[in-house]
Each structure stands twice: as structure tokens, then as C-alpha cells.
N, C-alpha and C positions, 0 to 999 in steps of 0.2 A: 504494500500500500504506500502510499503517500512517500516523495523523497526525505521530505524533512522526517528526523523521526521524532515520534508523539511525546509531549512534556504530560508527563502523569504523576497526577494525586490523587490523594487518599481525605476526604472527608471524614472526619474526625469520631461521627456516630458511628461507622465502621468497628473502633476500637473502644466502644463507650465504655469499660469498666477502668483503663488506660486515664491516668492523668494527663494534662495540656504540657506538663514537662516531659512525660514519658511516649507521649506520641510523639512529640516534635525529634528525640533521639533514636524511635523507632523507624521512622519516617524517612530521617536523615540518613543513617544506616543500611535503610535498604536503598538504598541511590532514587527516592523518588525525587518527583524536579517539584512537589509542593504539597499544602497542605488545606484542607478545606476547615475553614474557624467553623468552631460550634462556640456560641458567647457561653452557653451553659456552664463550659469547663473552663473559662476565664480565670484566672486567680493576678493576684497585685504585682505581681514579678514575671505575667504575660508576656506581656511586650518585648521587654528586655529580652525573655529566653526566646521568644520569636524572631525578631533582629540579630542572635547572635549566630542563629538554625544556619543562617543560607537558605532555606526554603520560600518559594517562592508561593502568597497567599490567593486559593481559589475561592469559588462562590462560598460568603459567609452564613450562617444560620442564626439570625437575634434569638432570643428567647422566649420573646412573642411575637412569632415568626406571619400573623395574618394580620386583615384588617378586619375581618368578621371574626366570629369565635370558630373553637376548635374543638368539638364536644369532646373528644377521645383525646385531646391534653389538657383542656383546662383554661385556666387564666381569666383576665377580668371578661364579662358578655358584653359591655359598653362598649360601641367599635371606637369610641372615641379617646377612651384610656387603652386602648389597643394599638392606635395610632400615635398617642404618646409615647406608649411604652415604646414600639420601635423606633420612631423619632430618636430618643434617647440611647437605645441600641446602637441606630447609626454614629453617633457622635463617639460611643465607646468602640465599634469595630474602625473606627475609620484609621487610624491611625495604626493600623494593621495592612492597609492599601489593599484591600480582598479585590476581587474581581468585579464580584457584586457581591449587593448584601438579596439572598434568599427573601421573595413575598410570597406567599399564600393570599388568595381573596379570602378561604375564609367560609363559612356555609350560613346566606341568609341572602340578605336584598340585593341586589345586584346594582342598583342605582347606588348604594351605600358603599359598594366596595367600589364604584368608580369615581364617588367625592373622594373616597381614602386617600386611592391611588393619585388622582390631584395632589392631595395635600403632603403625603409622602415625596412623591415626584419634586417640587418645590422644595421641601427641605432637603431633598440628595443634589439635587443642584447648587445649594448655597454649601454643601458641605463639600462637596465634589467628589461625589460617591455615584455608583451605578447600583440601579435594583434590578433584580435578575427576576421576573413575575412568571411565579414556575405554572403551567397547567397539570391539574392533576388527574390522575389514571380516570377515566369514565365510569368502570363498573367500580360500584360501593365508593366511587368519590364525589359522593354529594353532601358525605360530613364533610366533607373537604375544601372544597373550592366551586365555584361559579364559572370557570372555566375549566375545559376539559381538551382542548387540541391548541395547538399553535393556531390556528386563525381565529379561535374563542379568545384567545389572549392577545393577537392583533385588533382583534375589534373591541377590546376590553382596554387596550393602551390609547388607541384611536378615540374614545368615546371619553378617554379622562384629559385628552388636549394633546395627544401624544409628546407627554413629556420627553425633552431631548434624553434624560437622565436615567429612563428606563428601558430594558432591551426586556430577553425573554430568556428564563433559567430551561434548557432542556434536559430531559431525564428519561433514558430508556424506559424507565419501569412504569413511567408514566404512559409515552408514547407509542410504545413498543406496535398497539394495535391499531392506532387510529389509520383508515383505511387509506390516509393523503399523505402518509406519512416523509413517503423520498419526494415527493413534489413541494409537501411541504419546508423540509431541510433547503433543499434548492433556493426556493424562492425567499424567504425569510434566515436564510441564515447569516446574514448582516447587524439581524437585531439579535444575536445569540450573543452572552456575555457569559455563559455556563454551560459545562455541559454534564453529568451525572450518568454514570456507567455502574449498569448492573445486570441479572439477571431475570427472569421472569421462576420460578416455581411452580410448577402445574402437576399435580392440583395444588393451589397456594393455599396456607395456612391461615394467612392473615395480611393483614398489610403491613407488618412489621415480621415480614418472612420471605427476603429475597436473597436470590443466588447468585454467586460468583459469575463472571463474565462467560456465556459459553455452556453453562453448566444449567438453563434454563428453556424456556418455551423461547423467548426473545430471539432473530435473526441481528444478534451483536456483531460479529463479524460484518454485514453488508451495513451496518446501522453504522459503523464505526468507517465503512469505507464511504458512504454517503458525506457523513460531515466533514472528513478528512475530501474529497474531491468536487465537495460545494467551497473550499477554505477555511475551515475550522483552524486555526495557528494558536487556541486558549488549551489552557490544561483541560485533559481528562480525568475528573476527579470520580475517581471509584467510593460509591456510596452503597452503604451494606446495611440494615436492618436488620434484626436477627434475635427476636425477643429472646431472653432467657428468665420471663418473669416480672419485665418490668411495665408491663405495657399487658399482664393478664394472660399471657402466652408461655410456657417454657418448653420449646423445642429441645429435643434432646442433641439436637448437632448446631447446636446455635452459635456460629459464630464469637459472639459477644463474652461465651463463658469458654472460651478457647483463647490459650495465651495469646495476645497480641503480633508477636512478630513470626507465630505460624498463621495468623490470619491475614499480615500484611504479603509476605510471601506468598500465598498460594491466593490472592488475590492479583497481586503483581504477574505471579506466571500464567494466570487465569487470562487478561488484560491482554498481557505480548501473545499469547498464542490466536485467540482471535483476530487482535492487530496483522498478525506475520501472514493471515490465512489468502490464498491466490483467489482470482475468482472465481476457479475451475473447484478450488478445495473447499470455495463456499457453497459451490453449485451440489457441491456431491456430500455435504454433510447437511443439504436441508431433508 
């Protein structure tokens, strides 16, 4: 695939029992080129041990990551202290230079999450930050978000003023199915400023029960030669879910309760093997 070869990271919910010191060396160690902030695991000496990594910062996660609510995380139901709270999110990732900071709509009015996104939009411009406005999976994502493909989220950025300030986070595990999927990438992948590689599960567990690159339902190899031959030049940040109990699930091969740098590794050689794959060896492994 692609001449250049792929700058890859690791988003940091991947290794969620792992502290923000101990990913950043885990990270660093397996030769990735970066790492995706989750603010959750922020602590006061951040920064510093982030600038001193060398690793290069992808799409960030705030803590109140919508502008609607999020029945299955919580947080305030007011979108408007939701909006706050990110607001203030942004001001703390910023100084981390992420690529974008991760938005959810969010599951309610759809007129609501497009004041949001105004209003968000506006403050990532004065701060001079990008919002990555993820769509999320269609089936059982309607506690989720109000958008559901790359053109629900172009017409959801379109309808908020198209803020200069905001692009579009993509995520295999989201898009994997949507039927416009390679036309889609094609024509909007200008407004990508994220991208999120993972696997589909079939039959899936839950929505915090996805699989290594390769190792699911998802066509990741062609999915990964699409963005790479539309322009894709941002990190591939490998995102992992993998309840082990925290979220009401405990899968027994859950990533998350598995040491960290056998999960970083065998997600890494999960990533290059799909990456390496010809289009004869994709043809022949559908």
C-alpha cells in the first residue's frame, strides 16, 4: 500500500487499566509514531511526561466527550453544562497539540446538538484547536449520537455554519457498514482530522467488545487502502474496547485485563499485517 509508510497510534482506552505514564513508555517502546489522549487519565505531571515521550498527539477524548447526554456513561443531562464541560476540556487538552479533540452529538434533539456544535466550533477557533465530530455505528447507536455516516455528519457541520474549526473523526467500527462507505472516504476525506482502526466482532458482544485489526467482520485491509489512496498522511490510531467489567461486560479475553504491552504488540502486528496486505491478498481473504 501507500509509499509513505503509515504513522500509527495507539488511543489510550486501548490500555485503560495502564496509567498516562505507563502508556506513554509502553507506546514509546514499541516504536509507535503516537498516542491518542484520553483526558480521563490526565494527572499534574501530564504534560511534562508527554513532551518529554517524543510521541506525536492523535485524536483527543475530553471526559465529556458529547453535547447531548450519554445514557451508558453518565455525566451532567443539561447539554449546556455538557458544553461547558468540554469547552473547558478543550482548554486543558490543548496544550497537548492532539489532532482533534473527539465530539459525540450525543442522543436527543438534533436542533440542540447543532447550537452545540456552533458554540463548540467558536470556542476551538479562539483556542486553535480542531474537533474531530465522530459518527457513530447505526445499529444500537441511537444512545449515541444523531449522526450515523459521514454525510449525517457533513450535513450536521453544514447546518451548524460549517465551522472552519471542525473536520470529521472517522472510525472503522463505526463505518465499517455504511453502504457509501469508499465513495464516501473519496469525497470527504479532506475534512478527516482522525482516523480510528479497529475490528468488527461478529457476533458482537456489546459495544465495548471490539477486535484487533483483521481479526473481525470489518474489510480493514481495503478500508485502510481507501484512506491511504484518497490521502490520508494523519496517524492511525488503533482504538480497542474490551470490557473487562467496567462498563457491565467481562469478556473473558478482554483485552483490557491482558498486560498492556502484549496488547500493544499484537495490536501493532494486527495493524502492519493488514497495512502490508496486496490487492490480490485482499481479494482472496474476503
Amino acid at each position: 500500500m501507500g509509499h509513505v509508510p503509515p504513522r500509527v497510534s495507539v488511543s489510550q482506552i486501548t490500555t485503560f487499566r495502564s496509567s498516562f505514564a505507563d502508556d506513554l513508555r509502553t507506546y514509546a517502546a514499541a516504536g509507535l509514531d503516537g498516542i491518542g489522549i484520553w483526558e480521563l487519565k490526565l494527572q499534574d505531571d501530564s504534560l511534562e511526561r508527554f513532551e518529554a515521550s517524543g510521541l506525536a498527539s492523535a485524536a483527543a477524548v475530553p471526559e465529556v466527550p458529547s453535547i447531548l447526554p450519554l445514557p451508558l456513561l453518565g455525566g451532567p443531562d443539561d447539554p449546556a453544562e455538557r458544553i461547558d464541560a468540554y469547552c473547558a476540556s478543550m482548554e486543558r487538552l490543548a496544550p497537548y497539540r492532539p489532532s482533534a479533540l473527539v465530539l459525540l452529538t450525543g442522543t436527543g434533539d438534533r436542533d440542540t446538538a447543532v447550537d452545540g456544535l456552533r458554540t463548540i466550533g467558536a470556542e476551538a477557533e479562539r483556542l486553535g484547536v480542531t474537533i474531530a465530530l465522530e459518527p457513530y455505528q447505526r445499529e444500537g447507536g441511537d444512545l449515541w449520537s444523531v449522526v450515523h455516516s459521514i454525510p449525517e455528519a457533513v450535513e450536521l457541520i453544514h447546518d451548524a455554519g460549517d465551522p472552519p474549526s471542525v473536520g470529521i473523526q472517522f472510525d472503522v467500527w463505526h463505518l465499517w457498514n455504511t453502504p457509501t462507505l469508499f465513495d464516501d472516504i473519496e469525497r470527504e476525506i479532506d475534512r478527516f482530522v482522525g482516523v480510528h482502526v479497529c475490528d468488527v466482532r461478529e457476533p458482537t458482544r456489546g459495544w465495548a467488545d471490539r477486535a484487533l485489526p483483521g481479526d473481525g467482520s470489518a474489510d480493514v485491509p481495503a478500508i485502510l487502502a481507501a484512506l491511504d489512496r484518497a490521502g490520508w498522511s494523519g496517524l492511525y490510531d488503533i482504538e480497542i474496547f474490551s470490557d473487562d467489567g467496567t462498563f457491565g461486560a467481562t469478556y473473558p479475553d478482554s483485552y483490557w485485563a491482558a498486560p498492556a504491552t502484549e496488547t500493544i504488540a499484537r495490536a501493532r502486528a494486527a495493524f502492519d499485517k493488514c497495512w502490508s496486505l496486496t490487492p490480490q491478498e485482499m481479494e482472496e481473504t474476503r
